[in-house]
Each structure stands twice: as C-alpha cells, then as structure tokens.
N, C-alpha and C positions, 0 to 999 in steps of 0.2 A: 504494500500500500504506500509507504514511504518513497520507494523507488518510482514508482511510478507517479505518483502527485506531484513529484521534485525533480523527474526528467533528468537521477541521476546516471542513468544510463547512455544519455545523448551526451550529456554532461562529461560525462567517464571518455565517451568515445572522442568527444569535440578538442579536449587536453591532450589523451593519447596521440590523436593527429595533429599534434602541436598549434592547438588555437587556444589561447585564453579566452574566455566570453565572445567566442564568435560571432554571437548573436544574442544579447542579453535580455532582449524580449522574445525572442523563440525560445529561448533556453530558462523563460519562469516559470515556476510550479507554482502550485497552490499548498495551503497548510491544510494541516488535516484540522487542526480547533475552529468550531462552527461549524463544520459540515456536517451529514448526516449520514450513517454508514448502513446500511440494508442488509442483513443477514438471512439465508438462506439456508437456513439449518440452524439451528442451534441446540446442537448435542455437544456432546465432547468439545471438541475444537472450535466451534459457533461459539461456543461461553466464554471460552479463551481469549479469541481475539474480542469478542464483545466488553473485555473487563480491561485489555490495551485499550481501545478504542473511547470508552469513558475515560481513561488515564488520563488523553489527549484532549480532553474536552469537546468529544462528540455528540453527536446525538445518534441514540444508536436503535434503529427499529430492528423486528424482525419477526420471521414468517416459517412455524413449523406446525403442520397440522397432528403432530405429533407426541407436540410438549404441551401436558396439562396445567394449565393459565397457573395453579398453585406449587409449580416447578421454576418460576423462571428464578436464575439466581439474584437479579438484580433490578430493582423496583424501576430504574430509570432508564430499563429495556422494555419496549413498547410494541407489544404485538399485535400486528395487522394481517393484513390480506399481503395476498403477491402484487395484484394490483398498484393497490396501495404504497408497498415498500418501492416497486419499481417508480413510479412516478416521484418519489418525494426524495430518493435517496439521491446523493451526489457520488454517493462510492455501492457496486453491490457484489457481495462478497460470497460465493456460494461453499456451501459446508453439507452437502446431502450425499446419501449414498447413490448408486447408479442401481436405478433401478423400473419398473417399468412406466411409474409413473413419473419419476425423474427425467426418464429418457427424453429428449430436446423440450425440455421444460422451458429455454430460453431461446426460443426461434423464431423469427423474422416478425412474428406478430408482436408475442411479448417483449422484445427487444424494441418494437415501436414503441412500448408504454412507457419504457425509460426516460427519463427526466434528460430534456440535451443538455449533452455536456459530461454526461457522468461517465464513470470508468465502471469499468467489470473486472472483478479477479477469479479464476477458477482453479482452484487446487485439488477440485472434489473428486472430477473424475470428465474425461471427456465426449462421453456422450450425451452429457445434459445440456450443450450449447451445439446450435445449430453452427459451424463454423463460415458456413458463408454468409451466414447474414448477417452473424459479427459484423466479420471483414467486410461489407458491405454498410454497415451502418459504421463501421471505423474511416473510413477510405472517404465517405462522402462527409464527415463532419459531426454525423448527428451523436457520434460519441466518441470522447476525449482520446481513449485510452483504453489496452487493458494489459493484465499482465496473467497471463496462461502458462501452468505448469503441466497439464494434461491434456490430452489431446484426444478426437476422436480415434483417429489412426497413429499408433506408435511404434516406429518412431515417423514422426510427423512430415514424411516428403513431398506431399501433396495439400498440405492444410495453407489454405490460402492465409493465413493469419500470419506461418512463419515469413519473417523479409519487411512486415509492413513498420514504417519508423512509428507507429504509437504504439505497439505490444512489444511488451517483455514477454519472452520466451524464453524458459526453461525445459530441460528434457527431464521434467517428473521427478523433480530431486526435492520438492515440499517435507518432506519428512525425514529427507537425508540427511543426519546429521550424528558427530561423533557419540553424541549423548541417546541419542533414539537407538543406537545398536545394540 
C-alpha cells in the first residue's frame, strides 16, 4: 500500500537510471492519513492490515459476509456492502479465499463501481480479478494504481497487467518471508 501511494517504485527506478526528481509532479504520491481503505475479507490477515491501516489514521470499511457483526475486532471498522466499500474506498484491498463465489468477484462491472482514482491491491489469490478489465480500467485512467502479487495464470506471461507503469508486480512472494518459514 505504501509503495504504491508513494510511487516508490518509479521513484526507485527514476534514481537507478540516474535522474534525481525527474519529474517531481509525476513522481507525487498520496498519504495514506485520511483516506479510506476497503477490505475485502476480513479474516486473519483483513484484521491485520485493518489494525496498520487505523495506525495511519485511516478510515477503514469492510465487507465479509462471513464475519458475525459481534466478531469485528475493532469498533472503528465499519461494515458495508461491496457496493458500498467499492465506491467510497480510495484504497481496496482484497483478503478472500478463491473460491466459487470469489471467483472474478472484481470484473469489469464491479470495477466500474470503484471510486476514480482508487488503487487495488490483490495478495489473495488470482482469480478473483478479472485481469483485463483491470488493465483496462488502469490504462484509461479511471484507476490510479494497483499492486498485484497473484495472478490468474502463474507464472504470469500473458497477464496484461505485467509491463503497465501503474502496477507493482510481484511473483506471489506476499507471505515470503524469513519469519513465515
């Protein structure tokens, strides 16, 4: 979420290829305090990042038909509809398992309901994002950003999404870490 609000990846590349602020209005991010962050799942890891994301002084909705309204951990997590979350959110962050009703849960329609401007992050799994519509709603404008760790097809040589300058891509490394072994 950081990397991607803060364009430190353009950022990263823009230095390596020896440019200092090549472009210092292309190259601004946004903060993450005051925006509003959309969770899509909030099990396990939905809780997690929903308890960073108040840290930063978010606003933090979210949508699990799953979680009984006297489960949520945190009062000032505010659950909606999909609808809902998709329109209002600035950041949407998906945390569901893949599964049949998961499957392209965000495609080319529901992606229209998204709020312009907002980013999408998917660490969950990738067949719950249509990937052309994404890229397709990426490419034209009507959303910022996103940063994708999973993919329909992996490893991902035909995902229109890998190449484009507003997604971070990762090759499925979300849980790769020396402490998760």
């Amino acid at each position: 979420m950081l990397a991607l609000c803060r364009r430190l990846v353009a950022a990263h590349n823009s230095l390596r290829d020896g440019y200092w602020l090549l472009d210092r209005k292309r190259q601004a991010g946004t903060q993450l305090q005051g925006k509003t962050l959309g969770l899509v799942g909030l099990g396990r890891v939905g809780a997690v990042v929903a308890a960073r994301a108040l840290a930063f002084g978010m606003t933090v909705l979210a949508t699990d038909p799953y979680l009984p309204d006297d489960a949520l951990i945190d009062e000032r997590v505010l659950l909606v509809g999909l609808r809902e979350l998709l329109s209002r959110s600035d950041i949407v962050s998906l945390h569901v398992p893949a599964t049949a009703a998961t499957r392209g849960l965000l495609s080319a329609e529901t992606i229209a309901q998204m709020k312009p401007g907002a980013r999408l992050i998917n660490t969950a799994h990738g067949s719950i994002i249509d990937e052309a519509a994404l890229a397709a709603a990426l490419k034209d404008g009507r959303l910022a950003g996103a940063a994708v760790d999973v993919f329909h097809e992996e490893p991902p040589y035909n995902s229109p999404l890998v190449g484009l300058e507003n997604v971070i891509h990762t090759p499925h490394i979300g849980d790769n870490t020396v402490e998760a072994s």
